[in-house]
PDB file of N, CA, C and O in Angstrom, chain B, residues numbered from 101:
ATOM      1  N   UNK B 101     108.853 107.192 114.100  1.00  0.00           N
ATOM      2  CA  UNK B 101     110.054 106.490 114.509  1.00  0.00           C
ATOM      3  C   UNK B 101     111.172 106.856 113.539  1.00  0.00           C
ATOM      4  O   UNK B 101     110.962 106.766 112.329  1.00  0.00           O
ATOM      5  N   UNK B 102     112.356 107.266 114.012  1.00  0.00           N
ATOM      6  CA  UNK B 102     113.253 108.112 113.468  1.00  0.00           C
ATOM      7  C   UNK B 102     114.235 106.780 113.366  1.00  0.00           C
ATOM      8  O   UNK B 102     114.620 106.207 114.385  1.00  0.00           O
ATOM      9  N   UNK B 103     114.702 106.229 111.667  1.00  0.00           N
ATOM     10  CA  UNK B 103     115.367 104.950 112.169  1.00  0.00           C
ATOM     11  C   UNK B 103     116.389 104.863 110.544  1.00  0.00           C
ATOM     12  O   UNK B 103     116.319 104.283 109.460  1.00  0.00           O
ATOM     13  N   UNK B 104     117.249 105.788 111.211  1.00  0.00           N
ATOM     14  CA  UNK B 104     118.299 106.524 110.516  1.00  0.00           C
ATOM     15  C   UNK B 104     119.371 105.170 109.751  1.00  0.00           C
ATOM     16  O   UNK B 104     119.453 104.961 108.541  1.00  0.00           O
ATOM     17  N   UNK B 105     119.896 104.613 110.542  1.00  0.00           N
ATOM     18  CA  UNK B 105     120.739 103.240 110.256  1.00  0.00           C
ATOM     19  C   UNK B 105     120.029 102.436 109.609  1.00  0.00           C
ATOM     20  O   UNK B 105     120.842 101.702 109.047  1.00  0.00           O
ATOM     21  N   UNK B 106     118.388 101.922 109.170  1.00  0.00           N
ATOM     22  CA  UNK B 106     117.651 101.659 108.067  1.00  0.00           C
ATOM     23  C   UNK B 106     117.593 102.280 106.647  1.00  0.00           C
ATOM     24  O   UNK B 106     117.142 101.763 105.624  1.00  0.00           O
ATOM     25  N   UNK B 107     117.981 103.132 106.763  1.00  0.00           N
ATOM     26  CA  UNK B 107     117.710 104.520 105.378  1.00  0.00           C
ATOM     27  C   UNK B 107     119.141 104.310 105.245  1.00  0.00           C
ATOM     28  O   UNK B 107     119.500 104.533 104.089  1.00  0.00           O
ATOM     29  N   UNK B 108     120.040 103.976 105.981  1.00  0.00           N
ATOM     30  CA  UNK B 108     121.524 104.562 105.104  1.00  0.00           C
ATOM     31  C   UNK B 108     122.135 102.931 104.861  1.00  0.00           C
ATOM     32  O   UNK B 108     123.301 102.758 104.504  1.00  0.00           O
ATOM     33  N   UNK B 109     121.115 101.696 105.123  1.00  0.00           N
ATOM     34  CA  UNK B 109     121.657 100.611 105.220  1.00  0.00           C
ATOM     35  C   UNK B 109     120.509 100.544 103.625  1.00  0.00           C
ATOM     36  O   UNK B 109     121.061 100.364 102.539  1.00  0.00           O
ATOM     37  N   UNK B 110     119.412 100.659 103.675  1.00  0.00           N
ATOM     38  CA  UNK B 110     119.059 100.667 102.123  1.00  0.00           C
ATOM     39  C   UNK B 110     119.565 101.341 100.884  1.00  0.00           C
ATOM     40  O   UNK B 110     119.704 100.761  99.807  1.00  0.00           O
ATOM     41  N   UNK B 111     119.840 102.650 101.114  1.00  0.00           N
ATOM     42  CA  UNK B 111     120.783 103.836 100.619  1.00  0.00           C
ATOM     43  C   UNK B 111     121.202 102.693 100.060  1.00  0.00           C
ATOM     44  O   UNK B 111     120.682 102.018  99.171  1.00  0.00           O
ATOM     45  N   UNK B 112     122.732 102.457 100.998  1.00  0.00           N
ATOM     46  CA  UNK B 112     124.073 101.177 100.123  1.00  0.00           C
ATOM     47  C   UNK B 112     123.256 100.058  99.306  1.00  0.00           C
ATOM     48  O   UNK B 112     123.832  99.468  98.392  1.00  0.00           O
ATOM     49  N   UNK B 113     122.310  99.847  99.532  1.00  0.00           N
ATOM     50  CA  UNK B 113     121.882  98.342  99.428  1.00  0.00           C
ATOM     51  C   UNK B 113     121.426  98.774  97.459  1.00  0.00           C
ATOM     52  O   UNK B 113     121.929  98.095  96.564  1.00  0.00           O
ATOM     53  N   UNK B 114     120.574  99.807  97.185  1.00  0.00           N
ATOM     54  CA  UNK B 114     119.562  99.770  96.410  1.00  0.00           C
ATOM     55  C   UNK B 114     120.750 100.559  95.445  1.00  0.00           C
ATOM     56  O   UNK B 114     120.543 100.439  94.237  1.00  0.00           O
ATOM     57  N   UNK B 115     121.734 101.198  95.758  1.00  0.00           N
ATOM     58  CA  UNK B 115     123.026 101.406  95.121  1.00  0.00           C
ATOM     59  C   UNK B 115     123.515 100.974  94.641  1.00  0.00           C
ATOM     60  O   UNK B 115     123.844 101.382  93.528  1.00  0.00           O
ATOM     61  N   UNK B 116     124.078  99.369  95.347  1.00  0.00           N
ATOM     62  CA  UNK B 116     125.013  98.483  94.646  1.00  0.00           C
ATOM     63  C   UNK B 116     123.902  97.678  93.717  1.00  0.00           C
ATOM     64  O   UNK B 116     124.244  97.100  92.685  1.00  0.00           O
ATOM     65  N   UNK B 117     122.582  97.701  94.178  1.00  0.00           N
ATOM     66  CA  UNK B 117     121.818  96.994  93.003  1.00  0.00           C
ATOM     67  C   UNK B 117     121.772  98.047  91.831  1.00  0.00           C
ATOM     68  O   UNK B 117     121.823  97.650  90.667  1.00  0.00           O
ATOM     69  N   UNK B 118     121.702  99.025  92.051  1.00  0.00           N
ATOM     70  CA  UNK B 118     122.073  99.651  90.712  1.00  0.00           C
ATOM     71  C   UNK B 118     122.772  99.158  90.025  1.00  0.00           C
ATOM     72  O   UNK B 118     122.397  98.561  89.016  1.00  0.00           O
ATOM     73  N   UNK B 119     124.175  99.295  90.444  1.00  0.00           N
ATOM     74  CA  UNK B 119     125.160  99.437  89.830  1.00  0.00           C
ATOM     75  C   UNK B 119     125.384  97.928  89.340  1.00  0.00           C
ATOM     76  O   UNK B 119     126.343  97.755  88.588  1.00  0.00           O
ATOM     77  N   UNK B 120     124.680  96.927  89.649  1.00  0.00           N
ATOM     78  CA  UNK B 120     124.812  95.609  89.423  1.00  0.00           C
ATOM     79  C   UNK B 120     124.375  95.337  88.271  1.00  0.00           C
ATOM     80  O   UNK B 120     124.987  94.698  87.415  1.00  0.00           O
ATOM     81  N   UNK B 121     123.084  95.893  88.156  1.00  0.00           N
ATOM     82  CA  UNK B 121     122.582  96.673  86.821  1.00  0.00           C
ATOM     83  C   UNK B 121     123.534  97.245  85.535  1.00  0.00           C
ATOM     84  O   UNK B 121     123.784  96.870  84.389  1.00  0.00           O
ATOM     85  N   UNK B 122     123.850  98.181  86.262  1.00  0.00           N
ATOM     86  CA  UNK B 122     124.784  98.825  84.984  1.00  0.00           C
ATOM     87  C   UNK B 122     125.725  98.253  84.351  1.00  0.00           C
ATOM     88  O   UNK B 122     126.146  98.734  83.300  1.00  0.00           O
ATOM     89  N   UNK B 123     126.389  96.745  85.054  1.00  0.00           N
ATOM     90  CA  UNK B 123     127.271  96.355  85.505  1.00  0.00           C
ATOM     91  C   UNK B 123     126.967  94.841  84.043  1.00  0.00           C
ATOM     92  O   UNK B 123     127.813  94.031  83.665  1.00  0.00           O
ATOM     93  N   UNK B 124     125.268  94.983  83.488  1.00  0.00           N
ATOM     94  CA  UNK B 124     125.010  93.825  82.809  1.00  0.00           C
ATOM     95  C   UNK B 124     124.242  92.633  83.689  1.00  0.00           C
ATOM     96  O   UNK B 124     123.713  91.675  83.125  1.00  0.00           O
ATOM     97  N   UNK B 125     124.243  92.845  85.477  1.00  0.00           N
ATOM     98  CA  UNK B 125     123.857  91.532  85.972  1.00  0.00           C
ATOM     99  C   UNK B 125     122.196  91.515  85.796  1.00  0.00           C
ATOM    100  O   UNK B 125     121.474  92.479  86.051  1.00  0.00           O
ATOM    101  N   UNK B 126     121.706  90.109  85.265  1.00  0.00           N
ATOM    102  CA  UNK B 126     119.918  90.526  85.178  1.00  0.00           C
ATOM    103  C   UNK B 126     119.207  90.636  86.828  1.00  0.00           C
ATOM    104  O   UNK B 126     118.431  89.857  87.383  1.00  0.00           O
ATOM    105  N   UNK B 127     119.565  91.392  87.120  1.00  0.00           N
ATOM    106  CA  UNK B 127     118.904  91.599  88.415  1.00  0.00           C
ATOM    107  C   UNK B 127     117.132  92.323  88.051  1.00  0.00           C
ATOM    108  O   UNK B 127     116.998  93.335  87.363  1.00  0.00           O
ATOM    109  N   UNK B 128     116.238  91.755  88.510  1.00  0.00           N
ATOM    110  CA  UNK B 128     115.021  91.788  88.080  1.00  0.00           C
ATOM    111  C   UNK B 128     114.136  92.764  88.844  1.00  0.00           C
ATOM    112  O   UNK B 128     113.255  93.428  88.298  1.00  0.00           O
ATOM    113  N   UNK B 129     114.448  92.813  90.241  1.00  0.00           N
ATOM    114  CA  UNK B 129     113.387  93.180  91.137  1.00  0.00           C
ATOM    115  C   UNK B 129     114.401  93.226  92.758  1.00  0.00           C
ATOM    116  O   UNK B 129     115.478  92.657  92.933  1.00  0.00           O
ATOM    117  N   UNK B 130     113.878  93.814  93.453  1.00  0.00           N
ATOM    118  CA  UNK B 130     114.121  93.972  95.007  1.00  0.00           C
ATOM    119  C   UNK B 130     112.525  93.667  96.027  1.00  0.00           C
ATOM    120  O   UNK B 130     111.441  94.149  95.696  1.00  0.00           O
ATOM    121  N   UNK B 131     112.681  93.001  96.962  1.00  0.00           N
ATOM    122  CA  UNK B 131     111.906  92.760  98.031  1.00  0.00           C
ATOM    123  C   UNK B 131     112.879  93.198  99.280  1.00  0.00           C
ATOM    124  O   UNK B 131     113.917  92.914  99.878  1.00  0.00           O
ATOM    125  N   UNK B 132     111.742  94.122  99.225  1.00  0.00           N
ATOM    126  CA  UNK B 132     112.157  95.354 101.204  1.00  0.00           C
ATOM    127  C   UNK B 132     111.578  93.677 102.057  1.00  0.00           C
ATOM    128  O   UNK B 132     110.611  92.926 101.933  1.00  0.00           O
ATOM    129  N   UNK B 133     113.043  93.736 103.062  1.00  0.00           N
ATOM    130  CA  UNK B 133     112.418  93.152 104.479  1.00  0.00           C
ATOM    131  C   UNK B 133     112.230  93.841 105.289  1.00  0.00           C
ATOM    132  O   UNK B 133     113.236  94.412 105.709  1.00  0.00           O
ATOM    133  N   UNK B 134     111.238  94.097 105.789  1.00  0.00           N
ATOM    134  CA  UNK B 134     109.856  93.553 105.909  1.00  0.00           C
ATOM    135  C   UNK B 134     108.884  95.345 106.042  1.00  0.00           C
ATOM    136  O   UNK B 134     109.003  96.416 106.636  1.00  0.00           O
ATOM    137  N   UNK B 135     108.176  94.828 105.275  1.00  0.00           N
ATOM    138  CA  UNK B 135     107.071  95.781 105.454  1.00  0.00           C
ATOM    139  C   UNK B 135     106.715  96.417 107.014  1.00  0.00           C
ATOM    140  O   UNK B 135     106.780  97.634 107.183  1.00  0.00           O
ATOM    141  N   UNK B 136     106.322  95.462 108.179  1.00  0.00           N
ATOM    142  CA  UNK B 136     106.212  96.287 109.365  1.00  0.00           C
ATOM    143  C   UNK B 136     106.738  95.041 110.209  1.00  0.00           C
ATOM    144  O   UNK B 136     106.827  93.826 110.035  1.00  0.00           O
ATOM    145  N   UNK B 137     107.090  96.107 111.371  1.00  0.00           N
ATOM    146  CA  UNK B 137     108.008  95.078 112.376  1.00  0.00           C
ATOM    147  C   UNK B 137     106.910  93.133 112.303  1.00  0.00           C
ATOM    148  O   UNK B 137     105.938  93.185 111.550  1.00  0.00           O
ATOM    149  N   UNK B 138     107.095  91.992 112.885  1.00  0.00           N
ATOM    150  CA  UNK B 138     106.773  90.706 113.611  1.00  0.00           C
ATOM    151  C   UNK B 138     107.699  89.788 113.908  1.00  0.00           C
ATOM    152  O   UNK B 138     108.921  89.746 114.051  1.00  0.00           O
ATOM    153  N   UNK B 139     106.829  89.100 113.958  1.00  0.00           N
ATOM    154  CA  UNK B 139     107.658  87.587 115.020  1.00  0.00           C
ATOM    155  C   UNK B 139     108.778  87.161 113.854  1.00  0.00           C
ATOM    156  O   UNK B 139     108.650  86.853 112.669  1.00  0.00           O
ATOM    157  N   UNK B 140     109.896  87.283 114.708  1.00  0.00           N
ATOM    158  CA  UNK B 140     110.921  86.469 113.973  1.00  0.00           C
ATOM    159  C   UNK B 140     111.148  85.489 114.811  1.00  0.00           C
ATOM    160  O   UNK B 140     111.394  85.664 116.005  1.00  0.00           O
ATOM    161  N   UNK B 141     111.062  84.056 114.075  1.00  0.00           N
ATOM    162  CA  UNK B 141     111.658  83.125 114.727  1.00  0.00           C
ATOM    163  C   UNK B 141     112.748  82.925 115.763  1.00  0.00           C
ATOM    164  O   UNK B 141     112.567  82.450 116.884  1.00  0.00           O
ATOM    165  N   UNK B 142     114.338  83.500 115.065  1.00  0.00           N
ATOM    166  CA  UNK B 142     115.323  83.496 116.765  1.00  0.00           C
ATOM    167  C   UNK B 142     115.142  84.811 117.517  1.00  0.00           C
ATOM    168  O   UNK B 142     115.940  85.095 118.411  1.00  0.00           O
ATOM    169  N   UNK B 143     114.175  85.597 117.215  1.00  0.00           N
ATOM    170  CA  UNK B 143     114.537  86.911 118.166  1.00  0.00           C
ATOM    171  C   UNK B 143     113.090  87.417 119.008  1.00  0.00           C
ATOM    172  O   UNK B 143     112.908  88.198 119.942  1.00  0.00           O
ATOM    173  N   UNK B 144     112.078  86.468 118.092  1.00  0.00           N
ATOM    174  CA  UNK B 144     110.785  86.764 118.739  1.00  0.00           C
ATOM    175  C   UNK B 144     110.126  88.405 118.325  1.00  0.00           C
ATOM    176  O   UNK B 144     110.190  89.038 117.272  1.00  0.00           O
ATOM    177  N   UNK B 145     109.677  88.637 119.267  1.00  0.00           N
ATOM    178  CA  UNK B 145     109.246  89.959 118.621  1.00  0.00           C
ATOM    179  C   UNK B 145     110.146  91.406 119.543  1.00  0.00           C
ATOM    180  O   UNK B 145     109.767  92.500 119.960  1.00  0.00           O
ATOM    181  N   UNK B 146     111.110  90.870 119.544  1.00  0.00           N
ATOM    182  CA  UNK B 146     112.436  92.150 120.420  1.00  0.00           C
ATOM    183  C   UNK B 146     112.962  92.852 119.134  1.00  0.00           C
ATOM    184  O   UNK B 146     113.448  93.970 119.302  1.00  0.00           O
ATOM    185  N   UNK B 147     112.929  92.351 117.890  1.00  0.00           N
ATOM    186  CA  UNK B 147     113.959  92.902 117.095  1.00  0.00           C
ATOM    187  C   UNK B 147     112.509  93.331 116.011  1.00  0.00           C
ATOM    188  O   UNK B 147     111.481  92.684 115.812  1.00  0.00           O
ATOM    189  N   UNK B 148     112.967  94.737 115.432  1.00  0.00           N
ATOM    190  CA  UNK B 148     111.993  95.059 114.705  1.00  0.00           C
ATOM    191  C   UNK B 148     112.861  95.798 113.579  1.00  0.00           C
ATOM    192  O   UNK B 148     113.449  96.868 113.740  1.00  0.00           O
ATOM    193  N   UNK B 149     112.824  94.772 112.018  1.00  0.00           N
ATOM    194  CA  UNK B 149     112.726  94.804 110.815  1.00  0.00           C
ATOM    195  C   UNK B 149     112.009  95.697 110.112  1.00  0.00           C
ATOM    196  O   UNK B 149     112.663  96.149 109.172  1.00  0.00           O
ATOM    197  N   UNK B 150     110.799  96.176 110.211  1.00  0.00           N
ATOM    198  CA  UNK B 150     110.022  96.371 109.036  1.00  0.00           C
ATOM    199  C   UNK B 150     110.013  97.980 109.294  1.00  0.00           C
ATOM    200  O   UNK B 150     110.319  98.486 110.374  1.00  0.00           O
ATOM    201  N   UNK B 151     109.669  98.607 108.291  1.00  0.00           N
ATOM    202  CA  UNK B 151     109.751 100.277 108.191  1.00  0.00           C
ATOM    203  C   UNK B 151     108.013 100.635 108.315  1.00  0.00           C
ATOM    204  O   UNK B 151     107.320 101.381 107.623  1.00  0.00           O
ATOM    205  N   UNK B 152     107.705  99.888 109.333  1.00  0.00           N
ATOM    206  CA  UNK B 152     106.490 100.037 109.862  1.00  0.00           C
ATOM    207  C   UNK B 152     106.308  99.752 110.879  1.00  0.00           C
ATOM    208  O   UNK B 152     106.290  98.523 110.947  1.00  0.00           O
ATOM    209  N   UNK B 153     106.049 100.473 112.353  1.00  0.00           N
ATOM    210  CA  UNK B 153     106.169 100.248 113.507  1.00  0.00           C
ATOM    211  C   UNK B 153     104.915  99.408 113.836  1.00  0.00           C
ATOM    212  O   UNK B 153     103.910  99.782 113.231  1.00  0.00           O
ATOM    213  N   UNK B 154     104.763  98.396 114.629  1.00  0.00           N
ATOM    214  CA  UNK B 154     103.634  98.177 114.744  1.00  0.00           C
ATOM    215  C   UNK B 154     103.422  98.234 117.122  1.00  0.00           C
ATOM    216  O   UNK B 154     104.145  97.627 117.912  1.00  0.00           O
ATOM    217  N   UNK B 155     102.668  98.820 117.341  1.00  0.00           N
ATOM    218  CA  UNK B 155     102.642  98.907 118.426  1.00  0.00           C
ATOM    219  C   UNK B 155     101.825  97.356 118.680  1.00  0.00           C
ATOM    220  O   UNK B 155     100.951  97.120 117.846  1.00  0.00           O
ATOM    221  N   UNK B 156     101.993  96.554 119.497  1.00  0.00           N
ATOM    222  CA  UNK B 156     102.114  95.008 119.654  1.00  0.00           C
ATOM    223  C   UNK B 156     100.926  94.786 120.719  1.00  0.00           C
ATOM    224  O   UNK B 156     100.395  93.676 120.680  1.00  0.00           O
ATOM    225  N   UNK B 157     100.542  95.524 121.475  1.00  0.00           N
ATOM    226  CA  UNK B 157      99.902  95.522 122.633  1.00  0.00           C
ATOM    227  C   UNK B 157      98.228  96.383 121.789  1.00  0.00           C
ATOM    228  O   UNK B 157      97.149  96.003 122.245  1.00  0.00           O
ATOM    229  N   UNK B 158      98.220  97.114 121.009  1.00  0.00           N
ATOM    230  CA  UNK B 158      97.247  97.993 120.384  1.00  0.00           C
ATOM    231  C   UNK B 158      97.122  97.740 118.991  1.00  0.00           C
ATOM    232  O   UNK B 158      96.198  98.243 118.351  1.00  0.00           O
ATOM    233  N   UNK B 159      97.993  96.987 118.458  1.00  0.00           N
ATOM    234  CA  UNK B 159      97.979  96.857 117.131  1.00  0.00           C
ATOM    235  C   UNK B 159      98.003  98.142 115.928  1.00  0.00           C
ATOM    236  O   UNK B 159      97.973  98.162 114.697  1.00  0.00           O
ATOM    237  N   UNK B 160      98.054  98.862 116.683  1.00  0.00           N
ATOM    238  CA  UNK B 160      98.436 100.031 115.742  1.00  0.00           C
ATOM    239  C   UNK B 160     100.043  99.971 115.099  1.00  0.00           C
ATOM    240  O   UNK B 160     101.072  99.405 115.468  1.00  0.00           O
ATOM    241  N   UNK B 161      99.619 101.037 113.713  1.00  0.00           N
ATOM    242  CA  UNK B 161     100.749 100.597 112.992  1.00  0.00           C
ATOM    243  C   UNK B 161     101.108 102.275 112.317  1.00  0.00           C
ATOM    244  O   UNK B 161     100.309 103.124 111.922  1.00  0.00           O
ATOM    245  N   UNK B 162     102.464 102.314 112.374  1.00  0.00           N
ATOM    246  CA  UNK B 162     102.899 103.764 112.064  1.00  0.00           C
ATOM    247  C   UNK B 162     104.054 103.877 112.014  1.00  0.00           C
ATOM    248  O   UNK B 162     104.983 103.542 112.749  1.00  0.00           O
ATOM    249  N   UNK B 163     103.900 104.732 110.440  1.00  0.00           N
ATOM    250  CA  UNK B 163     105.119 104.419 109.173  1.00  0.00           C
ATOM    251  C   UNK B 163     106.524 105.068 109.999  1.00  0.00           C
ATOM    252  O   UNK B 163     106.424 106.073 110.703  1.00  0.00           O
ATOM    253  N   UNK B 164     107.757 104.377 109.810  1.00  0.00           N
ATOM    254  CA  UNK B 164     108.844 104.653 110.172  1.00  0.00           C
ATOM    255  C   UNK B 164     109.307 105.588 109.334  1.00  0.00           C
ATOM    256  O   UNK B 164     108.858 105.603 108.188  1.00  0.00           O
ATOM    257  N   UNK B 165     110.237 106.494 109.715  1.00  0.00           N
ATOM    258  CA  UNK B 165     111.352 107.158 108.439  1.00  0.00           C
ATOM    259  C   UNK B 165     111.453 106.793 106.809  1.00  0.00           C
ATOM    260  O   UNK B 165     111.194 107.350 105.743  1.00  0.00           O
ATOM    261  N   UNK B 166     112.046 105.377 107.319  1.00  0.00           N
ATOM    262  CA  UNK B 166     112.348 104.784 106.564  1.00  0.00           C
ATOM    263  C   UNK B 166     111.193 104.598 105.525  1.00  0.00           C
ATOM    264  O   UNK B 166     111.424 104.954 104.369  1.00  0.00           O
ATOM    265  N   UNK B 167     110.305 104.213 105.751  1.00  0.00           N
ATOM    266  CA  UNK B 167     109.133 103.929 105.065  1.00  0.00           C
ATOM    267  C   UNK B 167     108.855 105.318 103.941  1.00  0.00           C
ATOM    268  O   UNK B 167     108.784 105.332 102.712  1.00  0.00           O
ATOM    269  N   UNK B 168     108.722 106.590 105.110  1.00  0.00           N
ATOM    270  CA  UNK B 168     108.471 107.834 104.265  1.00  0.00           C
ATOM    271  C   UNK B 168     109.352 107.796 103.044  1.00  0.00           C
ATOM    272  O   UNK B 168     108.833 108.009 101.948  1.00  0.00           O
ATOM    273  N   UNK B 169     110.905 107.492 103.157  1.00  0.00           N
ATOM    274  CA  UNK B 169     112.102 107.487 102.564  1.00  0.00           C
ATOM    275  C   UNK B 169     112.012 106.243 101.283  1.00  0.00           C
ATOM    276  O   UNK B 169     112.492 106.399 100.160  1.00  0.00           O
ATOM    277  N   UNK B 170     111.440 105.268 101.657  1.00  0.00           N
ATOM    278  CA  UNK B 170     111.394 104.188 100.895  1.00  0.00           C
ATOM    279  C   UNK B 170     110.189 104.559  99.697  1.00  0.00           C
ATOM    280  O   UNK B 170     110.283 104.470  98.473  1.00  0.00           O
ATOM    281  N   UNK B 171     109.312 104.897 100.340  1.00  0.00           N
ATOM    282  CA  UNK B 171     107.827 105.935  99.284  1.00  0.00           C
ATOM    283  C   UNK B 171     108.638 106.778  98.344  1.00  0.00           C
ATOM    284  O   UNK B 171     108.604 106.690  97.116  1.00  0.00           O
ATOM    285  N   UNK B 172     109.267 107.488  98.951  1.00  0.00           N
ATOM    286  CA  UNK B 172     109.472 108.754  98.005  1.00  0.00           C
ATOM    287  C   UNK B 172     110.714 107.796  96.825  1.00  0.00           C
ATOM    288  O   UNK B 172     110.716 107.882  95.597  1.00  0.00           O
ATOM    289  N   UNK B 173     111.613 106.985  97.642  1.00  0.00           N
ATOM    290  CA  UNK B 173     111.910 106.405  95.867  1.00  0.00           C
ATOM    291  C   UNK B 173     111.120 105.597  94.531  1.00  0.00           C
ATOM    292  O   UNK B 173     111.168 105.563  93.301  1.00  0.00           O
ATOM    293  N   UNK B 174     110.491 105.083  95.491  1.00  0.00           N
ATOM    294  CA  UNK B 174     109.666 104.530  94.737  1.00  0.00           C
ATOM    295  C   UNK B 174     108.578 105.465  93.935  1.00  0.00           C
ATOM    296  O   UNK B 174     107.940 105.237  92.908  1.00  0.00           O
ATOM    297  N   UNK B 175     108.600 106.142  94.450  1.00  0.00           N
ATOM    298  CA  UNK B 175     108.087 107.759  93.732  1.00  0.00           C
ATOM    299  C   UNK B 175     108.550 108.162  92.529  1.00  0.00           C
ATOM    300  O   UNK B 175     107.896 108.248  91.490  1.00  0.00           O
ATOM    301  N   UNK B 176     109.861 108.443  92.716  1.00  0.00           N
ATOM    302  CA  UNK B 176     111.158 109.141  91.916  1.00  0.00           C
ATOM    303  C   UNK B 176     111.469 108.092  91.394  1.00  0.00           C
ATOM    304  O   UNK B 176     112.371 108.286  90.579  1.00  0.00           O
ATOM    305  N   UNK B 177     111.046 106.650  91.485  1.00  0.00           N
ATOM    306  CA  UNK B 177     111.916 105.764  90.730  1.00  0.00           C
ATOM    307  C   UNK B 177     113.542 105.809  90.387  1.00  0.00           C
ATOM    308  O   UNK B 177     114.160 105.670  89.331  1.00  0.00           O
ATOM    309  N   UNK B 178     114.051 106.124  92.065  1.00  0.00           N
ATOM    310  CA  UNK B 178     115.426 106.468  91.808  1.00  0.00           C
ATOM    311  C   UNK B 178     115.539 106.298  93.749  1.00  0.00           C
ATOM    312  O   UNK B 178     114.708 106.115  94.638  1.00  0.00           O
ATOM    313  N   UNK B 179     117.110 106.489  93.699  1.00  0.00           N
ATOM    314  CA  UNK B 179     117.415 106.548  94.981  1.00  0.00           C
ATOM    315  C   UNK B 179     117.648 107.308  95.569  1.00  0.00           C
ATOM    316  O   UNK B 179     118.875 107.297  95.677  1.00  0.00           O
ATOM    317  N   UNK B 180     117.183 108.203  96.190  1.00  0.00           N
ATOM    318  CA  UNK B 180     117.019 108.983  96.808  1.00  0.00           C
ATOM    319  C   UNK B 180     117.685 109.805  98.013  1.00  0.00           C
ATOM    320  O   UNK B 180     117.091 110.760  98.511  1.00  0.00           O
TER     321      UNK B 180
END
């Protein structure tokens, strides 16, 4: 799953936490929402969050873009 507007919406995100950083703020840690798509309360299961596809009907589960993209910083310990 090719999910381009996830990767460039973390991109900004893990950026300005940098720089929030550099900046003196004690920013400690980041938590990715959500690991693989589920039930959200107002949207049910139509809207899918997580950088892990989960096929709903088979339960199979298979890594998004994003996910590959999210690995490799966490790799590099940098942003990527």
């Amino acid at each position: 799953v090719i999910d381009t507007d996830r990767i460039m919406y973390l991109r900004q995100y893990l950026k300005a936490a940098h720089r929030a950083i550099r900046e003196g703020y004690p920013l400690k840690g980041y938590f990715l929402w959500s690991f693989m798509d589920n039930f959200e309360w107002p949207y049910g299961y139509s809207r899918r969050f997580g950088i892990t596809y989960v096929d709903y009907k088979t339960q199979q589960r298979i890594p998004k873009a994003s996910f590959n993209w999210y690995a490799e910083c966490i790799c590099q310990n940098r942003v990527v």
